[in-house]
PLY file of the C-alpha trace (Angstrom):
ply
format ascii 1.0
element vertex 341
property float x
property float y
property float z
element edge 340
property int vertex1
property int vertex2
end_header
0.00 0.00 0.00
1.39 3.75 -0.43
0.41 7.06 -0.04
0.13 10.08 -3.07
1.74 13.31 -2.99
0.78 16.14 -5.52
3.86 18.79 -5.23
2.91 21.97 -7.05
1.57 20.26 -10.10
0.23 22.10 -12.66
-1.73 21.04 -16.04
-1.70 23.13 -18.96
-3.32 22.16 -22.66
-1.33 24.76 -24.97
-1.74 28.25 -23.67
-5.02 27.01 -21.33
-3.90 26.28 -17.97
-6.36 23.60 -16.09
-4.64 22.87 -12.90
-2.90 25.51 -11.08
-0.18 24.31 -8.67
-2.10 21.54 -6.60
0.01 20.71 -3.67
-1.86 17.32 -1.97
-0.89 14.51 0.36
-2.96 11.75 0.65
-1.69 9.03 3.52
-1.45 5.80 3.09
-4.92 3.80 3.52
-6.96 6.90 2.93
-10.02 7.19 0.98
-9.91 10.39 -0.79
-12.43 12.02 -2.82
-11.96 14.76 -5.60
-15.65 16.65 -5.50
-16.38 20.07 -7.64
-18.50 21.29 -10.16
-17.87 20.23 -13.96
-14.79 21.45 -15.12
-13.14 22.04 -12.12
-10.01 19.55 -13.19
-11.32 16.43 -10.59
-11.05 14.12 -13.64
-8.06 15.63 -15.21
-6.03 15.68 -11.64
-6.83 12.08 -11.43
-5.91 11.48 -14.64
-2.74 12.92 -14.25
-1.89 10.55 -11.09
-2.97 7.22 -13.50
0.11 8.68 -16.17
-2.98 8.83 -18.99
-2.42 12.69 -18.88
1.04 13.97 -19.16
2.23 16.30 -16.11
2.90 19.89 -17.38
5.11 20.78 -14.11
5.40 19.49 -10.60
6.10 15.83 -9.50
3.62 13.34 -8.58
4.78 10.56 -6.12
3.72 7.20 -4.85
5.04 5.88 -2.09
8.43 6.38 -2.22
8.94 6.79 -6.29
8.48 9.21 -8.29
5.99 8.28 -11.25
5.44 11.81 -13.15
6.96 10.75 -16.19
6.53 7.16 -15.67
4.30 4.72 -17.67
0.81 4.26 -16.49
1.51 0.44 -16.18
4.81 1.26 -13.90
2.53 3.27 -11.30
0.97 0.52 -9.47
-2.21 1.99 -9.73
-5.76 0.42 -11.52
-8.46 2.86 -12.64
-12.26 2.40 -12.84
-13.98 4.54 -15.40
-17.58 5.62 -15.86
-17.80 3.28 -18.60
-17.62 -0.44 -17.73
-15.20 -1.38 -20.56
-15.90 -4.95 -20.27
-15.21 -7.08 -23.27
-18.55 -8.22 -24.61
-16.93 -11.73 -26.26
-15.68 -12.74 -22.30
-17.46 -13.97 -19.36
-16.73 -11.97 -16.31
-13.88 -14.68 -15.12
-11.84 -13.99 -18.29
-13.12 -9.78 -18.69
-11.60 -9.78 -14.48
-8.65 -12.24 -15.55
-7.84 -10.79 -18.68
-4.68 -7.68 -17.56
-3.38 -10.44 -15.63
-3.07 -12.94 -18.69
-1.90 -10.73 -21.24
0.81 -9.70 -18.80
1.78 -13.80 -18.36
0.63 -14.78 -15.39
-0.22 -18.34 -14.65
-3.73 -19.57 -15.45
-3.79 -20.98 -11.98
-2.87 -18.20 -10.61
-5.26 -15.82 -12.70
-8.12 -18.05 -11.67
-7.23 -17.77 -7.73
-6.84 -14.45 -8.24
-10.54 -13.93 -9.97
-12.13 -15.87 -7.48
-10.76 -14.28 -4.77
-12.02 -10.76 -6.13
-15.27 -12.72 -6.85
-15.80 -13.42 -3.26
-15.34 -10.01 -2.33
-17.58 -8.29 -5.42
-20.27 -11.06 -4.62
-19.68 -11.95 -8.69
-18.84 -16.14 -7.68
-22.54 -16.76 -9.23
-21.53 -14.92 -12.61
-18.21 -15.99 -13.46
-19.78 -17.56 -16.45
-22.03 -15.04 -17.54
-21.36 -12.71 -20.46
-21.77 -8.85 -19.84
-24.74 -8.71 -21.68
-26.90 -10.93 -19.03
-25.73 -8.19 -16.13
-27.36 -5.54 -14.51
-25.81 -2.10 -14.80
-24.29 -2.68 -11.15
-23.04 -6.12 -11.85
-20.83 -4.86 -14.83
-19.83 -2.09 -12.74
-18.72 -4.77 -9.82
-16.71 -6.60 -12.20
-15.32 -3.68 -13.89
-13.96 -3.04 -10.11
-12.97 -6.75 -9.64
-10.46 -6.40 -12.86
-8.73 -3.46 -10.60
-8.89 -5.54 -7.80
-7.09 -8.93 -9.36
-3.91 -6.85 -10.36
-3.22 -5.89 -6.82
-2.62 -2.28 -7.02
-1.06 -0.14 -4.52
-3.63 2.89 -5.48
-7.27 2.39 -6.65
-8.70 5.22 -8.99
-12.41 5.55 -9.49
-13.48 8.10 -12.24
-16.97 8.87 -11.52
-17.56 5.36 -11.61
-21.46 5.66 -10.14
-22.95 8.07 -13.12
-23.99 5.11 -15.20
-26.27 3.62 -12.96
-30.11 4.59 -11.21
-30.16 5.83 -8.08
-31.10 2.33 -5.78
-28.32 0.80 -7.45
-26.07 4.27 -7.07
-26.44 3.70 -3.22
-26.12 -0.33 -3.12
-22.50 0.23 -4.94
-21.39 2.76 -2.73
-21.79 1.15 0.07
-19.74 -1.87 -1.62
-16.95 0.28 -2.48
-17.18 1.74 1.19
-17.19 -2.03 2.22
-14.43 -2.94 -0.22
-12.26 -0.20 1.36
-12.77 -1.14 4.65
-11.65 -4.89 3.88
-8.36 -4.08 1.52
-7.16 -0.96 3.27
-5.72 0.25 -0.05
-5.38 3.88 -0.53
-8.46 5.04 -2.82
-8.73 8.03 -4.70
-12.29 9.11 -5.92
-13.70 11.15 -8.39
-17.51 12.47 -8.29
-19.03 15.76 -8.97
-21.75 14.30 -6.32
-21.72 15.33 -2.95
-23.02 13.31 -1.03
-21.21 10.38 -2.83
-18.27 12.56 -0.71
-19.41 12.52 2.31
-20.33 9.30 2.60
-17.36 7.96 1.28
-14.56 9.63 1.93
-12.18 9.95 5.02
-10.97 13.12 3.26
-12.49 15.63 0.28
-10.96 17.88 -1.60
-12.84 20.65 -2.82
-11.57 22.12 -6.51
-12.75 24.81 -8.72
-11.26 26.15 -11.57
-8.46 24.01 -11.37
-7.76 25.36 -7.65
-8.01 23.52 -4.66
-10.89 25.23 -2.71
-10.67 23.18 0.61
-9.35 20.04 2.03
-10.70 18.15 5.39
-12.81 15.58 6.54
-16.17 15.37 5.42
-17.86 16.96 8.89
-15.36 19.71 9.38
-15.97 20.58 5.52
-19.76 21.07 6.69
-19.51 22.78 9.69
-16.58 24.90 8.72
-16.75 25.93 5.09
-13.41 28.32 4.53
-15.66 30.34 2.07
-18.71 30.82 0.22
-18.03 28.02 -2.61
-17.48 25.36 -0.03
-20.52 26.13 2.41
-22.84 26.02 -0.96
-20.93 23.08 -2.61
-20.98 20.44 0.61
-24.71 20.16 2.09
-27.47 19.18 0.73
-29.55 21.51 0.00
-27.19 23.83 -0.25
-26.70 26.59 2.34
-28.66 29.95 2.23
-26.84 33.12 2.04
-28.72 36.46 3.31
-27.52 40.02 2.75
-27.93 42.48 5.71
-31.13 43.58 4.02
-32.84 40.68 4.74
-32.02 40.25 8.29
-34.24 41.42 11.13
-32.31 43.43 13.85
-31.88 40.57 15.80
-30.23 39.11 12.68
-28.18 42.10 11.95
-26.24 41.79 15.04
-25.16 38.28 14.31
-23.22 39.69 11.43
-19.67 39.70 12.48
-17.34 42.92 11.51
-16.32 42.59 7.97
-19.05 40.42 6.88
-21.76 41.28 4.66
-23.27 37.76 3.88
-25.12 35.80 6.16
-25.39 32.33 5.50
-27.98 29.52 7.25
-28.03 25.63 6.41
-31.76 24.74 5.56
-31.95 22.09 8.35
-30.32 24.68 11.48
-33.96 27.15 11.35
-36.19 26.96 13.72
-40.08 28.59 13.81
-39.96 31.68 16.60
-41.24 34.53 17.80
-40.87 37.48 16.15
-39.05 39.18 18.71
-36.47 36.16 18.35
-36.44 36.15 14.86
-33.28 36.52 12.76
-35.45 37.04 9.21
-39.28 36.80 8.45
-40.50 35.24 5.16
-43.38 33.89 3.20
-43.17 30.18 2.03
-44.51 29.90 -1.70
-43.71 25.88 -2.41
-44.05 23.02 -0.47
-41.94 19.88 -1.39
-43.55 17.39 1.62
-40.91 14.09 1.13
-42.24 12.00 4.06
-39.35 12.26 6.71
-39.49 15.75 6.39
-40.39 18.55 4.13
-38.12 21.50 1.52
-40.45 24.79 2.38
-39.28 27.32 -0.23
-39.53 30.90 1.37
-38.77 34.67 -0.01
-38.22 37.57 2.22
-39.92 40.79 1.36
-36.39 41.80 0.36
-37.16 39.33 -2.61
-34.42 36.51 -1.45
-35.37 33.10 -2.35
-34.52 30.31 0.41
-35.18 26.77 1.57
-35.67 25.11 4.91
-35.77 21.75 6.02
-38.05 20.85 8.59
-40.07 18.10 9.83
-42.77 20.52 11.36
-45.04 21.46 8.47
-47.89 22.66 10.13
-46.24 25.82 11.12
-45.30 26.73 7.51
-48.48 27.93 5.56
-48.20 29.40 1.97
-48.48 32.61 2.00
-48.28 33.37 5.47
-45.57 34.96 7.44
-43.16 32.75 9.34
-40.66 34.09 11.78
-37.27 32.43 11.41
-34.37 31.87 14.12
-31.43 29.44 13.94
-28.58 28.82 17.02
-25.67 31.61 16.99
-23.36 28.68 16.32
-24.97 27.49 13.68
-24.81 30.50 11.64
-21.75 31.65 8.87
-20.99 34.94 8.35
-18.71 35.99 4.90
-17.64 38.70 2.90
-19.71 39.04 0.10
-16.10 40.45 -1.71
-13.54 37.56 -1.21
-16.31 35.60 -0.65
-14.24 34.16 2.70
-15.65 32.82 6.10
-15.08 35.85 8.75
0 1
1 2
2 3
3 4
4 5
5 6
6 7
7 8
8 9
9 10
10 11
11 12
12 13
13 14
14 15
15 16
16 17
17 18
18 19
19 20
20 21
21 22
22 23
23 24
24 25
25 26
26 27
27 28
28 29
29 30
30 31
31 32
32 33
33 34
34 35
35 36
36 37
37 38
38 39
39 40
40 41
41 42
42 43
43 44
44 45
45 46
46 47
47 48
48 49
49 50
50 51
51 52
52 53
53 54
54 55
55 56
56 57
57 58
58 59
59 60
60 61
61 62
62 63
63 64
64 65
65 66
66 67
67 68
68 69
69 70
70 71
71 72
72 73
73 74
74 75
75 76
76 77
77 78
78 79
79 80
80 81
81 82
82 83
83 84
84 85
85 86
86 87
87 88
88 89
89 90
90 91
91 92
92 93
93 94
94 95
95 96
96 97
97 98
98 99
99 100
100 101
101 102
102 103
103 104
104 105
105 106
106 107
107 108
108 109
109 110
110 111
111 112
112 113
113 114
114 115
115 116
116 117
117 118
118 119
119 120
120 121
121 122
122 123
123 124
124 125
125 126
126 127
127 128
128 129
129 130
130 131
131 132
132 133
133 134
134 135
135 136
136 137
137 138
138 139
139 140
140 141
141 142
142 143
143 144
144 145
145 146
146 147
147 148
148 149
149 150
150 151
151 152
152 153
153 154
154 155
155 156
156 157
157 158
158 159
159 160
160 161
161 162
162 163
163 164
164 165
165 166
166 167
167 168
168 169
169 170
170 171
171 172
172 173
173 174
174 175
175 176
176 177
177 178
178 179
179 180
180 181
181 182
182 183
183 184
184 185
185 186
186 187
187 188
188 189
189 190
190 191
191 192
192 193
193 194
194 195
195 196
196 197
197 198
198 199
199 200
200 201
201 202
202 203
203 204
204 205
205 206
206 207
207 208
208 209
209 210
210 211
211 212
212 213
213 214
214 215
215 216
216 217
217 218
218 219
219 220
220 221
221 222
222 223
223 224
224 225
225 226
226 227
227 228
228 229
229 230
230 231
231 232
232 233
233 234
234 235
235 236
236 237
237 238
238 239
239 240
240 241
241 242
242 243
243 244
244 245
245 246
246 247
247 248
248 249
249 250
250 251
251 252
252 253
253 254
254 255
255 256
256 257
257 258
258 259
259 260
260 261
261 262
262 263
263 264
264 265
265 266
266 267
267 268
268 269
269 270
270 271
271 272
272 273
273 274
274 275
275 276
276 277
277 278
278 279
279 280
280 281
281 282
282 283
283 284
284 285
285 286
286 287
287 288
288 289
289 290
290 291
291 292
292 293
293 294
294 295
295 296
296 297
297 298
298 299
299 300
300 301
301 302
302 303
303 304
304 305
305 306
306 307
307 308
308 309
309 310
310 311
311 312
312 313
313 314
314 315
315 316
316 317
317 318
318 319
319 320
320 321
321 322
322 323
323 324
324 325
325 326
326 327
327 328
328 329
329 330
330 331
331 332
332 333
333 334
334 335
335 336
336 337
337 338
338 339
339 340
């Protein structure tokens, strides 16, 4: 097993930079997960540690070798893609067995090997299937079993998810979750999804633009956003930010000094009295989803908000609800630099 180190690496396509300078460590063991919106350079980054992208400037290391100019078969790493990639001809013990014969390895070995991953992957009652009689999550499974025969020292996953419906989404995430837990390999893990993130990861890192936003573990990313981006990106809904305008009085004096944004997580309001009250709005939509229910709101400053709440009775459309939420559970930000004060 080995860890990853980024040092200042930078990614440029002609005169368009993409990646600006990452500097990264990822331990040994860890389950890391690149999150950010499209185009932020998750895939590319990644990309970039597998060898299948060239390295414009920096070093990339794993372990104790440097691998920025070295093959992508030299790295000791095994990517899964969006796309299954499975050979169509094979049945999923030769499509999982296949790297490891073309590079010579006993048959013997390749089938101890394939059965071994089978066990894991829960594939021992389709080693003689053919893709084409697979589920969308059972191709996926063996399309992570043919990483996990060549006994890599680094596991990348490249959005790997996308491709299937959401019941079988969750069901594979918790098997990679699972799957880390039992190898203890270091993982690294693409998704523009965030709560793919926080449920997998022992530590995100947050990119846009090519920049590296924000790195931590999942909770401290949520309840300590370094900026705007962040506290919008990780949650989900996504955190409401309030200018001073909208803010009773009560609500103005929760701004800090330098701050001009005030920012609230849908789930931290609470229905009050007015005098308690850090905003007042109207809710105009209603999405009721069992366990609890989105009430969309607008101040009569015109801001449009959500909160989550499991008390829907006090909420009626149209009518004015008084809003507080916990001093600690409030962000404050400059509305400039966009950073946490």
């Amino acid at each position: 097993m080995s860890g990853v180190t980024l040092n200042h690496v930078i990614k440029k396509f002609g005169e368009t930079q993409v990646i600006h300078g990452v500097d990264l460590d990822i331990k040994d063991g860890e389950l890391c997960v690149f999150v950010g919106p499209s185009g932020c350079g998750k895939s590319t980054l990644l990309r970039m540690i597998a060898g299948l992208e060239q390295t414009s400037a920096g070093t990339i290391t794993i372990g104790d070798r440097d691998v920025t100019t070295a093959d992508p078969a030299d790295r000791g790493v095994a990517m899964v893609f969006q796309s299954y990639a499975l050979y169509p001809h094979m049945t999923v013990a030769e499509n999982m067995g296949f790297g490891l014969k073309m590079n010579g390895v006993p048959r013997d070995v390749v089938r101890e090997k394939v059965l071994e991953a089978a066990k894991i992957l829960k594939l021992e009652d389709y080693l003689d299937r053919r893709p084409k009689a697979l589920s969308g999550g059972q191709r996926q499974r063996v399309a992570i079993g043919r990483a996990i025969v060549r006994g890599p020292e680094v596991f990348l996953f490249d959005e790997p998810l996308s491709n299937l419906d959401a019941a079988l989404r969750v069901q594979t995430r918790i098997e990679i979750a699972r799957l880390h837990e039992r190898l203890g390999t270091t993982m690294i893990y693409v998704t523009h999804d965030q709560v793919e993130a926080m449920t997998l990861a022992d530590k995100i890192v947050v990119l846009r633009g090519g920049n590296i936003e924000q790195i931590g573990a999942p909770i401290d990313l949520y309840e300590n956003p370094r900026n705007m981006f962040v506290a919008e990106f990780i949650g989900s809904p996504s955190m409401n930010f309030f200018n001073a305008s909208d803010l009773s009085e009560a609500g103005q004096t929760l701004l800090k000094p330098g701050s001009d944004v005030f920012g609230v997580r849908p789930e931290h309001f609470n229905v009050v009295d007015q005098a308690d009250a850090i905003l007042s709005a109207r809710p105009d939509f209603v999405e009721n989803l069992g366990e609890y229910a989105l009430i969309y709101c607008k101040t009569d400053a015109g801001s449009e908000f959500i909160v989550k709440s499991t008390e829907l009775q006090k909420f009626a459309k149209g009518e004015l609800v008084h809003l507080g939420a916990d001093a600690d559970k409030t962000y404050c930000f400059d509305g400039t630099t966009q950073l946490r004060v």
